[in-house]
C-alpha positions in Angstrom: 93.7 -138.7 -123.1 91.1 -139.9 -125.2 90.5 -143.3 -123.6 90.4 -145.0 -127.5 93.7 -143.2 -128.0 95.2 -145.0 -124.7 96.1 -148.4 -126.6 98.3 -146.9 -128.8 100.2 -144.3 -126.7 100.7 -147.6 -124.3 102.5 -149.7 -127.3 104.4 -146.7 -128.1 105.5 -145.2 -124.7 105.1 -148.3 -122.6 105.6 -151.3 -124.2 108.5 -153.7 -123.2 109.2 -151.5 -119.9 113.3 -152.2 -118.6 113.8 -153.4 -115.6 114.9 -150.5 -114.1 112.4 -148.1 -115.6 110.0 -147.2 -112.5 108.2 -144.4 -114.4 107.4 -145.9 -117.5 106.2 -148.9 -114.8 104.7 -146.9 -112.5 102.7 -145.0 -115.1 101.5 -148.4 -116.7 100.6 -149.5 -113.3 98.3 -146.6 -112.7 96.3 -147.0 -116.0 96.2 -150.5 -115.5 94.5 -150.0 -111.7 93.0 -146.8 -112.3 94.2 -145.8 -109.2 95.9 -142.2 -108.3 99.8 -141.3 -108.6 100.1 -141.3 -105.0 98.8 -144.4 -104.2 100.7 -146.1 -107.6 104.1 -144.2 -106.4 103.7 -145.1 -102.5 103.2 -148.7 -103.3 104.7 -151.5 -101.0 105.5 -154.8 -101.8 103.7 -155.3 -98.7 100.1 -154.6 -99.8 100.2 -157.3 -102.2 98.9 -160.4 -102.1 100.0 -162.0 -105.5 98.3 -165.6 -105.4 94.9 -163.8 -104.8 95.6 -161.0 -107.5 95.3 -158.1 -104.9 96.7 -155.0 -103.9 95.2 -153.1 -100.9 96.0 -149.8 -100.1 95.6 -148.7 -96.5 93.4 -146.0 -95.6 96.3 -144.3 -94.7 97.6 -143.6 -98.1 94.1 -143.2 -99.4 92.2 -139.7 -100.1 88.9 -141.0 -98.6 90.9 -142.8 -95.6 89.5 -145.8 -96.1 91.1 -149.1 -97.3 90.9 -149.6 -100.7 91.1 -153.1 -102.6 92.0 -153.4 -105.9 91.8 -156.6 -108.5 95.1 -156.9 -110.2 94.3 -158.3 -113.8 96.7 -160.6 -115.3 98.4 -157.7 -117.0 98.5 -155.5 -114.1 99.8 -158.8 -112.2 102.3 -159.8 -114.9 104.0 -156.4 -114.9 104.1 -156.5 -110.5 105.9 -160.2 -110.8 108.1 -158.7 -113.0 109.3 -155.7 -110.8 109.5 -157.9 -107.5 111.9 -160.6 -109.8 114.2 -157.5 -110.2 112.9 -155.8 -106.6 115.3 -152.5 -106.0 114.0 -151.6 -102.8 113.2 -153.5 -99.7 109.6 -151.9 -99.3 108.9 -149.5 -102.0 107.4 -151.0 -105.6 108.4 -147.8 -107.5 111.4 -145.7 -106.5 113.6 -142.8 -107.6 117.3 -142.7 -108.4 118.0 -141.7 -105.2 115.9 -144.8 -102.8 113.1 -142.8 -102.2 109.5 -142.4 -103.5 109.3 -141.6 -107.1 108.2 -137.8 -107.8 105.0 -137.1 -109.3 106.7 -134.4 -111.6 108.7 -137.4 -113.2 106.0 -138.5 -114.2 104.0 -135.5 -115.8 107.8 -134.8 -117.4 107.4 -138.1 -119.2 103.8 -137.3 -120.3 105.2 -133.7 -121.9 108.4 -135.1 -123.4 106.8 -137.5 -125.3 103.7 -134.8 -125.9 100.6 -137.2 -124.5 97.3 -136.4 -126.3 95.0 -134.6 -124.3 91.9 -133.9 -124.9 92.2 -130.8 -124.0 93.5 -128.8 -126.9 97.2 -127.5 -126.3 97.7 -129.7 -122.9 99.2 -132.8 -123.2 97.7 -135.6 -121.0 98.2 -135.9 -117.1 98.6 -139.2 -114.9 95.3 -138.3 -113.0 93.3 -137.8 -116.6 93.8 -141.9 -116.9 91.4 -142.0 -114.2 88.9 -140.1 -116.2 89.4 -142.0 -119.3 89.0 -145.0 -117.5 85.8 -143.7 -116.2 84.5 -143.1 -119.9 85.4 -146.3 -120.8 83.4 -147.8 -118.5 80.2 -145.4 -119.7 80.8 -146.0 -122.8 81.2 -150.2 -122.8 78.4 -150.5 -120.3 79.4 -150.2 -116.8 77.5 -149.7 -114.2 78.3 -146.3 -112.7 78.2 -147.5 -109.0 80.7 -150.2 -110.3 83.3 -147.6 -112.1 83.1 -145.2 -109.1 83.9 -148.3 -106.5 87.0 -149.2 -109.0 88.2 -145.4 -108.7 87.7 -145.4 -104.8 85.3 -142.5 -105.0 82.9 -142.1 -101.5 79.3 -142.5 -101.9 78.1 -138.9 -100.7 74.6 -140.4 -99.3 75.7 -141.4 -96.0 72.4 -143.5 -95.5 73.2 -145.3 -99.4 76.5 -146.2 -97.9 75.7 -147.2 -94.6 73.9 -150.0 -96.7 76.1 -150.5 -99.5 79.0 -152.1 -98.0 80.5 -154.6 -100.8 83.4 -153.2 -102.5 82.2 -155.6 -105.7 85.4 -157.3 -105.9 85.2 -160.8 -107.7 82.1 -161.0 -108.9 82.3 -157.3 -110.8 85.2 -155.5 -110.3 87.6 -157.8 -111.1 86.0 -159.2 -114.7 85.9 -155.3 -115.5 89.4 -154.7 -114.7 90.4 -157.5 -117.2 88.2 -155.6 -119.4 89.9 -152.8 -119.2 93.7 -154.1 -119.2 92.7 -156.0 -122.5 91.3 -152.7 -124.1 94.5 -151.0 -122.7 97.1 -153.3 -124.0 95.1 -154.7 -126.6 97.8 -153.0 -129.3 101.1 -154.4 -127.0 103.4 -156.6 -127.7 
């Protein structure tokens, strides 16, 4: 999806989620992080630390194997709260009718019933293409590229670059971009 399109398919489609409603949550969620359907739909309440604003995802559950931070802004955090006031499961932040990890095809069924712009012609948007439209959002408002690749979790290929470029850029840039981008995203809501 266009990433200017994004605030208004997110006040039509996933405005005022239910309680209840862990795909319309779980798909907010992910734009919100920029993080990938696995990680959003394998979420604990375990890997977050609400009073610092923080959800880490262990390297287990991440593509690259490596832990990956990520700074909740205070839309992102609002909308966690909110699920763990009406928590349904012991462990799991998102689940299915059935208890279990919410499918990833419940979510691209969401995206084709209510026909998500893509911008692809004759596709209709996918829950990974968030990722890319977050990515050309940063370009296109002026973030750094190291910055928007550390927010996606993507390696740094040079091994001796990241050998030496340790900082995952969480406070002082990450996080202040992530508000950014939760504002641009929701800036039609409500």
């Amino acid at each position: 999806m266009p990433w200017s399109d994004i605030p208004a398919f997110v006040k039509a489609q996933l405005n005022d989620i239910e309680p209840g409603d862990n795909t319309r949550g779980s798909m907010l969620f992910a734009i919100l992080t920029g993080a990938r359907s696995g990680e959003v739909r394998g979420a604990t309440w375990g890997e977050f630390d609400l009073d610092a604003a923080v959800w880490t995802i262990p390297g287990t559950r991440m593509k690259a194997k490596e832990p990956h931070r990520v700074p909740l802004s205070s839309a992102a955090l609002a909308l966690v709260k909110r699920l763990k006031e009406s928590k349904q499961h012991e462990s799991l932040v998102f689940l299915s009718p059935r208890g279990k990890v919410l499918s990833d095809m419940t979510l691209t069924a969401l995206l084709r019933r209510v026909k998500a712009k893509s911008d692809t012609p004759g596709r209709v948007a996918t829950l990974h293409g968030f990722r890319s439209s977050f990515r050309d959002w940063a370009s296109e408002n002026g973030y750094a590229r190291d910055l928007a690749e550390r927010a996606l979790a993507h390696t740094i290929a040079n091994k001796v670059e990241a050998a030496y470029h340790r900082t995952d850029l969480l406070e002082a840039r990450r996080r202040p971009m992530m508000q950014a981008s939760a504002a641009h995203v929701c800036e039609m809501a409500g």
